[in-house]
C-alpha atoms as one frame of an Amber mdcrd trajectory, in Angstrom:
protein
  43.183 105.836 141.558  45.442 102.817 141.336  48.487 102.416 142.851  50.997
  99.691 141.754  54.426  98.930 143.221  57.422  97.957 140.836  61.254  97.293
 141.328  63.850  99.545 140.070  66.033  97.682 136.936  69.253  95.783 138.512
  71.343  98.929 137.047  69.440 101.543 138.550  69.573  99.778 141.676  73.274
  99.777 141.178  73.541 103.564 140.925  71.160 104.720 143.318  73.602 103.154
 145.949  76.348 104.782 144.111  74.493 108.316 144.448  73.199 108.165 147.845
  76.514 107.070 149.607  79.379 108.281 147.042  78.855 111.143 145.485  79.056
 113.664 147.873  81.877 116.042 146.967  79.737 118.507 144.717  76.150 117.786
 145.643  74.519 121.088 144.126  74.742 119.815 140.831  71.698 117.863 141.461
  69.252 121.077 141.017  71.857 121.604 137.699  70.880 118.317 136.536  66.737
 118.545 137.597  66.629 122.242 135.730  68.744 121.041 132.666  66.193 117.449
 132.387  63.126 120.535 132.848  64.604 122.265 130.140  64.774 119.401 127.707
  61.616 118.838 128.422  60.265 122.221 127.439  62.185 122.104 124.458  60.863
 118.762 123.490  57.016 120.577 123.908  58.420 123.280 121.638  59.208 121.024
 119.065  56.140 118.531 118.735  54.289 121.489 118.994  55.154 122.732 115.660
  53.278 120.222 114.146  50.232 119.953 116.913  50.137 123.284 118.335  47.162
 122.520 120.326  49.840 120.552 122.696  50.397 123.799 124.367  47.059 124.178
 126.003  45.975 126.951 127.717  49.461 127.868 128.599  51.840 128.436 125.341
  54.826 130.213 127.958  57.215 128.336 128.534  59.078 128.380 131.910  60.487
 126.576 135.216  59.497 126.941 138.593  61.959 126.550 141.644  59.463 126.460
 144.826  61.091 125.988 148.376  58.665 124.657 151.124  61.085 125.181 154.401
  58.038 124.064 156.644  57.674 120.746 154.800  61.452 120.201 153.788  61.063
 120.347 149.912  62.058 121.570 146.654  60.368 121.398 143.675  61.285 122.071
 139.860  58.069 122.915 138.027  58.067 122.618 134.440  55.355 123.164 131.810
  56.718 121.167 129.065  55.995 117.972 127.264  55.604 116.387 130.764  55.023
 112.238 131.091  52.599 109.527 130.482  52.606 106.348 132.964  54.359 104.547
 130.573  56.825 106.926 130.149  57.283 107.684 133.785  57.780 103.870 134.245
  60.445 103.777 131.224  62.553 106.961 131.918  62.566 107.105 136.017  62.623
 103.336 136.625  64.842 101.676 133.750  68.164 102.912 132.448  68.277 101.956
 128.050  71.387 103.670 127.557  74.188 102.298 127.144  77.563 102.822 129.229
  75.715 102.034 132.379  78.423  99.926 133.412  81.215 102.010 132.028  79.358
 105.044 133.910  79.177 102.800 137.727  83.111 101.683 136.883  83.766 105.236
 136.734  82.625 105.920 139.503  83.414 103.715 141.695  87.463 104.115 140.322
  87.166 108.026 141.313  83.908 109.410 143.524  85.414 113.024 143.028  84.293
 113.161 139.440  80.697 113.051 140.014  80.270 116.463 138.920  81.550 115.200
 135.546  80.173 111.993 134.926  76.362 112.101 136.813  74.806 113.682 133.640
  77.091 112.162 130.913  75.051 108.794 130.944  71.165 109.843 130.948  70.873
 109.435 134.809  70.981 112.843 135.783  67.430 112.477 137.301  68.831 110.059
 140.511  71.401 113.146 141.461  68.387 113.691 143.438  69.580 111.308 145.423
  72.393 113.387 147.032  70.172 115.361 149.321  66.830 114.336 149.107  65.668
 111.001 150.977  62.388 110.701 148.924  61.289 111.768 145.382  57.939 112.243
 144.385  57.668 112.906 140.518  53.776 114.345 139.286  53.261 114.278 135.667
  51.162 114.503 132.934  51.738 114.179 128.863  50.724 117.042 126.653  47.496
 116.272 124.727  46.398 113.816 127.454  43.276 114.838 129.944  43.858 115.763
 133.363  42.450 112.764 134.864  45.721 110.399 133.431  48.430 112.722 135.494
  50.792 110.113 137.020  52.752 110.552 140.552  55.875 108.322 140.372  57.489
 108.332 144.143  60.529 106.181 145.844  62.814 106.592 148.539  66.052 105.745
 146.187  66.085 102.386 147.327  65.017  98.765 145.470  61.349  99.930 144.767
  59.117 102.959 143.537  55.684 103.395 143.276  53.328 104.797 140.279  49.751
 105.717 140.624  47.311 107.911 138.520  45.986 111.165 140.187  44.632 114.325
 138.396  46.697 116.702 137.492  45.326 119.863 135.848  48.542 121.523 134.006
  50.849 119.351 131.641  54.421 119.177 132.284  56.434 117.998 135.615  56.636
 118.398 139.413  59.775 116.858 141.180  59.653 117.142 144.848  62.536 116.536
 146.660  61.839 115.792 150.326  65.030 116.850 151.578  66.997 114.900 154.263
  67.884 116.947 157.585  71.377 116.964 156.825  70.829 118.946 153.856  68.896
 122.226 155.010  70.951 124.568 153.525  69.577 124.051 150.329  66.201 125.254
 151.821  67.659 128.998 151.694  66.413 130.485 148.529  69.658 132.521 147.971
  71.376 128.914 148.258  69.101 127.901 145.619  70.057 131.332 143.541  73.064
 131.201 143.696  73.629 127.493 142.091  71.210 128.788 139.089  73.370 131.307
 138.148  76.500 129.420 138.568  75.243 126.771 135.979  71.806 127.603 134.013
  72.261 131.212 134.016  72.472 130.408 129.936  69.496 128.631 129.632  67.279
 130.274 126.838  63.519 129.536 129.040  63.371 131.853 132.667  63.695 130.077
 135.510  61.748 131.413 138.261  61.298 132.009 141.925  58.822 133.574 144.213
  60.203 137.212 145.565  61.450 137.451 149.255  60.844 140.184 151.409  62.231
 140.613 154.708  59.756 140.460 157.608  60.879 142.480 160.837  58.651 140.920
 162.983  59.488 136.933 161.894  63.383 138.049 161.585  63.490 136.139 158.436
  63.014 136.843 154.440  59.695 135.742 153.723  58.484 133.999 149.971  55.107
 136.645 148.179  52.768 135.666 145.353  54.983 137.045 142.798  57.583 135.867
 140.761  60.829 136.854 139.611  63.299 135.452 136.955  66.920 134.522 138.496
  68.381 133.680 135.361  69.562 135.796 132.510  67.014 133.586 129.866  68.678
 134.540 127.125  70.474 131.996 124.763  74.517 132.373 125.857  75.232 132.322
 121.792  72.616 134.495 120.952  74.614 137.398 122.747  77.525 139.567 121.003
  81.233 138.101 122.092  82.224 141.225 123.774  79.331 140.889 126.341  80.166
 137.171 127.318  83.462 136.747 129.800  85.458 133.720 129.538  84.438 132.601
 132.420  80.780 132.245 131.252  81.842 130.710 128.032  83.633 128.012 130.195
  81.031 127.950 132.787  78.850 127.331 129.967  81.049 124.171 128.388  80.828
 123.105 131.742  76.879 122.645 131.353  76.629 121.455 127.863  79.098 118.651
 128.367  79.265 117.833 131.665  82.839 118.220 132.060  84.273 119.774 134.566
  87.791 120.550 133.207  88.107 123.922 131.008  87.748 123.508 127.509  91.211
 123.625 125.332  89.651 126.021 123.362  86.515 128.288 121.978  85.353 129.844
 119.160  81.847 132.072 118.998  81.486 133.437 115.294  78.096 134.601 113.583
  78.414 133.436 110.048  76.277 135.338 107.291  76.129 134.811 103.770  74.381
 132.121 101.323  74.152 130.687 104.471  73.460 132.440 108.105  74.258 130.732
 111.573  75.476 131.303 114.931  78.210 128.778 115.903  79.884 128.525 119.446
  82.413 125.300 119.208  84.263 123.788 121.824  87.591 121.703 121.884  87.561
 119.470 124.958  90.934 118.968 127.446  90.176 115.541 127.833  88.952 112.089
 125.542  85.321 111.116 126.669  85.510 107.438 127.528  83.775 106.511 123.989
  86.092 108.383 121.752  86.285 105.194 119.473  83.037 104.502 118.862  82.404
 105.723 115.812  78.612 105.150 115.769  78.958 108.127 118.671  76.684 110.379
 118.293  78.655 113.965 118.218  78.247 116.362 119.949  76.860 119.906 118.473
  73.541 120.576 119.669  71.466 121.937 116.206  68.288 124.965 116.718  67.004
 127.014 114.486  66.119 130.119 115.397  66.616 129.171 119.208  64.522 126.471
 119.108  66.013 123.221 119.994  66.022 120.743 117.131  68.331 117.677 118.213
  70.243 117.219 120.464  73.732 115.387 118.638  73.049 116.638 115.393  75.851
 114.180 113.678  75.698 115.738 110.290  77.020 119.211 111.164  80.213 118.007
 112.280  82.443 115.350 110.506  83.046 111.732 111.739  87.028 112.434 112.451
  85.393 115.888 114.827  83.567 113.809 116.884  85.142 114.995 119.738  83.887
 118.813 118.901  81.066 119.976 121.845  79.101 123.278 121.201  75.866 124.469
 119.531  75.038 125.587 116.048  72.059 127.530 115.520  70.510 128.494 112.328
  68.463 131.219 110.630  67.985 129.213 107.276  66.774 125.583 108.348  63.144
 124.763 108.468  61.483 123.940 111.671  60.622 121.081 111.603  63.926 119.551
 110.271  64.695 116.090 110.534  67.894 113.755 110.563  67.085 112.709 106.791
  66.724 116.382 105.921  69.516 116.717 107.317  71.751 114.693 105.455  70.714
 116.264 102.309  70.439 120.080 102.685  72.307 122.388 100.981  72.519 124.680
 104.152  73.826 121.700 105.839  76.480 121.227 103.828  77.753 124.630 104.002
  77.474 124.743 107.560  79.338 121.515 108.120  82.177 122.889 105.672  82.170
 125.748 107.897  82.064 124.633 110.655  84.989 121.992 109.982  86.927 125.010
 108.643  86.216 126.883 112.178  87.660 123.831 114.217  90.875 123.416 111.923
  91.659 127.042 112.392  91.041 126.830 115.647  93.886 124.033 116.292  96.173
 125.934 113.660  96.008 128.737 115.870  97.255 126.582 118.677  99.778 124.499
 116.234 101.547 127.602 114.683 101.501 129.805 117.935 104.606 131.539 119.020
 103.263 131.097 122.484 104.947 128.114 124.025 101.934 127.764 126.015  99.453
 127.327 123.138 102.292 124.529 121.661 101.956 122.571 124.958  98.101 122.654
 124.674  98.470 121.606 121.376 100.603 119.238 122.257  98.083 118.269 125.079
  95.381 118.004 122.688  97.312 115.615 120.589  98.199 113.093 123.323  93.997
 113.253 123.877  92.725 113.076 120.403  95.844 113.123 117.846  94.441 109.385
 116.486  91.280 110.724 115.693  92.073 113.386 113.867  94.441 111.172 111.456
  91.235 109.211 110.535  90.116 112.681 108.687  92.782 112.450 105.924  90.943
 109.414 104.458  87.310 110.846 104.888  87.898 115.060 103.921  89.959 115.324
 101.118  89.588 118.886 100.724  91.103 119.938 104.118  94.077 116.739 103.805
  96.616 119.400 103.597  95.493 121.331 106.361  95.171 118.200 108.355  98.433
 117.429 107.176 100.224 119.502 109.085  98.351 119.536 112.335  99.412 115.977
 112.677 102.422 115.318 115.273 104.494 112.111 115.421 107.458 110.736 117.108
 110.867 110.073 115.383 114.647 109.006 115.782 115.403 112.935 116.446 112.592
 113.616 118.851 109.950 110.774 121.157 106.992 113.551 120.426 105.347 117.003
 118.773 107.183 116.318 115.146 105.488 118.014 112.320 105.836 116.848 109.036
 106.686 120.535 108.178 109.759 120.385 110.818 110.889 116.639 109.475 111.205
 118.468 105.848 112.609 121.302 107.257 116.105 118.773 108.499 115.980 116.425
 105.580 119.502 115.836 104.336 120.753 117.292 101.431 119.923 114.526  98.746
 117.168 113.220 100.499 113.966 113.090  98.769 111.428 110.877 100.759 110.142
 111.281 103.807 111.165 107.898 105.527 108.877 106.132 108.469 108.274 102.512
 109.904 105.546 101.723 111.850 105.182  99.699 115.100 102.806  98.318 118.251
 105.132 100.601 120.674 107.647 103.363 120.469 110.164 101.046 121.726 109.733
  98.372 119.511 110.000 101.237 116.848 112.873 102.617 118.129 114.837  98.760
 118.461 113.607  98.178 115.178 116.693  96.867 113.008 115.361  98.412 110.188
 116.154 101.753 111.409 120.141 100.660 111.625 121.245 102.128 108.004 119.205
 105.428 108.320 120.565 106.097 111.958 124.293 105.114 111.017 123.797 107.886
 107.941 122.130 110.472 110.047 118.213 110.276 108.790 115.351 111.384 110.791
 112.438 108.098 110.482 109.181 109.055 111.848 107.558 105.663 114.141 104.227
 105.545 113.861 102.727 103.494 116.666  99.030 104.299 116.152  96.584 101.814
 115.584  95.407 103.909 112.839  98.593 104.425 111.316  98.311 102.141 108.611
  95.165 103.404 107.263  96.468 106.676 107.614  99.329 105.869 105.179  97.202
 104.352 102.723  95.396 108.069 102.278  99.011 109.811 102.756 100.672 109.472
 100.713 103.128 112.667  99.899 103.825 115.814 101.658 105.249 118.579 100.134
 106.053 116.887  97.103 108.217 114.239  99.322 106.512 110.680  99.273 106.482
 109.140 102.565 108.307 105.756 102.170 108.005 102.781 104.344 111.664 101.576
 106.128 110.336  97.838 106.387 108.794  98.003 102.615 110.572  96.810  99.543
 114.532  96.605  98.815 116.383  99.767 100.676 117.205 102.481  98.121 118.459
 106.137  99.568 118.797 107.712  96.048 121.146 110.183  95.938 122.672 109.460
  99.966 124.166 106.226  98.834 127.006 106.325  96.881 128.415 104.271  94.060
 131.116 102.907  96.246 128.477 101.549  98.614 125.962 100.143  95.824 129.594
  98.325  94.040 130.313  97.157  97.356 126.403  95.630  98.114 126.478  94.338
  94.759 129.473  92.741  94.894 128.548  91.102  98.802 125.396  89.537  96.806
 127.493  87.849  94.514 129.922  85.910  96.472 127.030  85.324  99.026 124.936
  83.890  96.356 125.192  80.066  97.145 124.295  80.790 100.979 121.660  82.552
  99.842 119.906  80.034  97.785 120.495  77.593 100.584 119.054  79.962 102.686
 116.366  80.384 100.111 116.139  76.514  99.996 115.653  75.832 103.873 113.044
  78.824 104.434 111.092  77.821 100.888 107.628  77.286 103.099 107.985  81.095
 105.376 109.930  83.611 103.036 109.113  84.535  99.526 112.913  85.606  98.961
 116.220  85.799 100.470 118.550  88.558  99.567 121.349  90.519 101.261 120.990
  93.899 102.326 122.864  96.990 102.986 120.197  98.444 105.628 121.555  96.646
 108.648 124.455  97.327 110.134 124.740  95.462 113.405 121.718  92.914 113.059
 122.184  89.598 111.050 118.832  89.724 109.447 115.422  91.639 109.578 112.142
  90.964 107.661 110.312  93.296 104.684 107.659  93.064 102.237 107.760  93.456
  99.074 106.238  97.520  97.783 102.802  96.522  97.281 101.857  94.078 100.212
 100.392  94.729 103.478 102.939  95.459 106.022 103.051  92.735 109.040 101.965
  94.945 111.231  99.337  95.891 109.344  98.693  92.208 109.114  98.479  91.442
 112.837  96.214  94.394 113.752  93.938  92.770 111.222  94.029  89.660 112.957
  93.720  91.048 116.534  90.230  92.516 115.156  88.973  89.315 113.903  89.776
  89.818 110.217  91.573  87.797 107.928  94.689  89.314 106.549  95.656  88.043
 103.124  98.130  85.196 102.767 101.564  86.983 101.754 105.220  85.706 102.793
 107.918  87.978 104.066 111.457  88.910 102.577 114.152  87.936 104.223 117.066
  89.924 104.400 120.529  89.147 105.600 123.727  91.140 106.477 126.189  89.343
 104.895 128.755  91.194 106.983 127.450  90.067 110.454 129.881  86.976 112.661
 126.759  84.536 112.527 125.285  84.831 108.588 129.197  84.646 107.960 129.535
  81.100 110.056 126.051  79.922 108.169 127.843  78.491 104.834 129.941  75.765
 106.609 127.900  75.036 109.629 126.161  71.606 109.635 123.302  72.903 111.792
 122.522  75.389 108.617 119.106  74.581 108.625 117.904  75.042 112.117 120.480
  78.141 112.058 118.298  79.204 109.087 115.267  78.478 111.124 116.753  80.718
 113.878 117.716  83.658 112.201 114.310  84.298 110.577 112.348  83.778 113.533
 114.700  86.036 115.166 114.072  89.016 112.719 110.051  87.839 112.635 110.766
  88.674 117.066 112.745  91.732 116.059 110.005  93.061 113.976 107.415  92.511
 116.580 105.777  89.706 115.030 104.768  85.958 116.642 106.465  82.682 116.332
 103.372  79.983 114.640 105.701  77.628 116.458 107.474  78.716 119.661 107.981
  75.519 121.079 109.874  74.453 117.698 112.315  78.114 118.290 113.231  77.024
 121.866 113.883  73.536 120.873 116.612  75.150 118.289 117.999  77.566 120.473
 118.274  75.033 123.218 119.788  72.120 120.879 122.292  74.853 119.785 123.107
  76.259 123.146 123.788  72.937 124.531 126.366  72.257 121.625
């Protein structure tokens, strides 16, 4: 047999300290974690098997083995699944490839009482071990290999572990935790029980134990030959709704996303038809920390006919659902589906469709409640994952009207929770467009002085301060037959709220103002495309638009702040001819460094940048000290 001695990756080291000195406020979640990574591996067996059957050996019965050894100061979880090679044992125990290693020791180290929640979201559930067990010794061997290339991985969780080939009769896994003495009182069997149920009671593979029987003499419970199942075995989704209690649906959201806050909301349906499948979908409380990253992988575990097929199963849930946890398992899919079958199956389809339809109905319920409770956990879910659900009204056109009006904004009557449905509902009489401006924050919305005509007649403006706003505009366009109009875009027209009086008057103020303004237009000839008076600002001098067609600036500088290269467009100008300083502008000999001024005053307003901020100062200083 050789033995060979290797350091742990810099990361792992990293953790390990993390684990063994931190994370001590739930510590039974380590036997969670080792009977959950014993169940994966069971499944995996299941699945290669369909192909190469002979994989299963003598022993095609699947199952996992809790053995307590109070003498010696161990636990071990025995599984006869797909099991290790050297190699492997190397890779997966003694290097960390996912990513979010970093993100995962931050985390930590910000907040040590969400262990429970984070040890198994980052593929390092194995080193929970950690918590209570001073040494682990890992014995191995790879279905399909012989018994002579078992492999023991062992290390005492601190820079180094050791591998060496032994014989090892049976595929699958042995983890032995050699417990420290603090930690006896996971050596009771009912201790051991007791956790099972609490978190892998679902798990679809019995989990066993040996019996106990008390024994006068010894004045203890004492382990026999045989061997009992402690968990129900039986797939969680598999079982009607009215025998599941909520607190086993949660408990069981708990498990498959290793959260530990209560899901928002459930829903367990059995769907039959051209299509047949069992579907239990979750809605998270909170955002996972990689909520943007698109290239996520989602998270609906896929099996057909309760056999595990993949594990993030991307095309049964759309892009803008990432954040959608649960399982979907199917009577119709082959069994040995892959990810390109996937994308182009019929079935598929028709259970994404469905499933999509499931989840939308499922925050409609919560939307359109009566309850104020369900508003304020839609309103909850919003805050938490509002943003991504906007990106769906570019990417599913046939739910954008359902999407529509699940999507909550602030405006000028309220800072959050407006529906486009309640902005309709207290449009003016007259008013025909649903009016909004968009922003980097709600207060630069709100100070926007582009907003100054619509509050000084009474209309509602929805600000839209989400990066995704934009893009979500460019797919939204109406909404109950009321287009939704940009505030900053194009010349200002209310329709039917302005009167005659007020267009005479504006038309008349454009005229007399008309040799300012093509001095105006003269001295900003290199930064505005036009300059024209306006009737939208009321206590401002000026503000900057774009003309109908071009990208907004704001749209402009999120471009930028990604890298990208906006195109090359010039702003409007607008003035208020009415305002002390435009009014002083005509006869001042300053006028073009007051020219200078006021549009880099409305480009500030607007929440743009100066290309010259040095040049502004020297202005404002030079006319201040006149």
């Amino acid at each position: 047999m050789s033995k060979h001695t290797h350091a742990f990756q810099a990361e792992v080291k990293q953790i390990l300290h993390l684990v063994t000195h931190s994370l001590y406020s739930n510590k039974e979640i380590f036997l969670r974690e080792l009977v959950s990574n014993a169940s994966d591996a069971c499944d995996k067996l299941r699945f290669e098997a369909l192909d190469k059957p002979e994989l299963y050996e003598d022993a095609p019965n699947l199952d996992i083995r809790v053995l307590v050894d109070a003498e010696a100061k161990t636990i071990t979880i025995r599984d006869n699944g797909v099991g290790m090679s050297a190699e492997e044992a190397a890779q997966h125990l003694g290097t960390i490839a996912k990513s979010g290693t970093r993100e995962f020791m931050s985390r930590l180290e910000g907040d040590q009482k969400k262990d429970a929640q984070l040890i198994g979201q980052f593929g390092v559930g194995f080193y929970s071990g950690f918590i209570v067990a001073d040494r682990i010794t890992v014995e191995s061997r790879r279905a399909g290999l012989p018994a002579a290339e078992g492999v023991r991985w062992s290390s005492e969780g601190t820079g180094e572990y050791e591998i060496e080939t032994i014989d090892k009769p049976t595929r699958g896994t042995d983890v032995i935790l050699h417990l420290r003495e603090e930690e006896a009182e996971f050596l009771a069997a009912w201790k051991l029980r007791s956790i099972i149920s609490k978190y892998s009671d679902h798990i679809s593979l019995p989990i066993l134990m040996r019996k106990e029987e008390w024994d006068a003499e010894a004045a203890k419970y004492v382990a026999r030959d045989e061997w009992e199942t402690v968990n129900k075995a039986a797939a969680l989704w598999a079982r009607a709704k009215s025998d599941v209690t909520d607190a086993e649906y949660q408990e069981f959201y708990k498990q498959l996303s290793y959260d530990q806050a209560a899901p928002l909301a459930y829903t367990h349906n059995r769907v039959e038809g051209r299509s047949e499948y069992t579907q239990l979908l979750y809605i998270p409380a909170k955002a996972p920390f990689d909520l943007w990253n698109r290239d996520k992988r989602g998270g609906v575990k896929l099996y057909v006919k309760r056999v595990f097929i993949m594990d993030d199963a991307e095309a049964l849930m759309p892009v803008y659902l990432r954040f959608v946890k649960g399982v979907i398992d199917s009577a119709d899919l082959p069994l040995n589906v892959s990810r390109e079958l996937l994308q182009e199956s019929r079935d598929v389809k028709a259970i994404r469709e469905g499933s999509t339809r499931r989840v939308l109905s499922m925050l409609e319920g919560l939307a359109d409640s009566d309850s104020a409770d369900d508003k304020a956990r839609y309103l909850a879910f919003w805050k938490e994952f509002g943003a991504v659900l906007k990106e769906g009204i570019g990417e599913d056109f046939a739910n954008r009207e359902r999407l529509a009006k699940l999507f909550r904004f602030a405006s000028t009557h309220a800072d959050e929770g407006v529906s486009l449905a309640d902005y309709v509902a207290r449009m003016k009489e007259g008013q025909e467009a649903i009016y909004v401006i968009t922003a980097d924050t709600l207060a630069a919305a709100k100070s926007s002085p582009q907003l100054e005509l619509f509050r000084k007649k009474g209309l509602e403006v929805l600000l839209l301060t989400d990066r995704v706003d934009e893009w979500m505009l460019s797919h939204l366009h109406e909404f109950e037959g009321h287009a939704l109009q940009s505030v900053a875009k194009g010349a200002v027209d209310l329709g039917k709220l302005q009167d005659e009086e007020e267009k005479k008057q504006a038309e008349s103020a454009a005229e007399a103002f008309k040799p300012v303004l093509d001095k105006l237009k003269d001295a900003l000839k290199d930064r505005a495309k036009d300059v024209r008076v306006t009737t939208r600002l009321v206590e401002s001098p000026a503000c900057i638009v774009v003309d109908e067609q071009d990208m907004s600036a704001h749209l402009a500088r999120l471009l930028k702040q990604a890298g990208q290269d906006a195109p090359a467009a010039m702003p409007i100008l607008e003035v208020n001819p009415e305002h002390a300083l435009v009014k002083r502008l005509a006869d001042d000999p300053r006028f073009d460094d007051l020219a200078q001024i006021l549009f880099d005053q409305a480009l500030l307003a607007e929440g743009g940048h100066l290309e010259n901020p040095a040049a502004y100062v020297q202005r404002v200083t030079k006319l201040l000290s006149a």
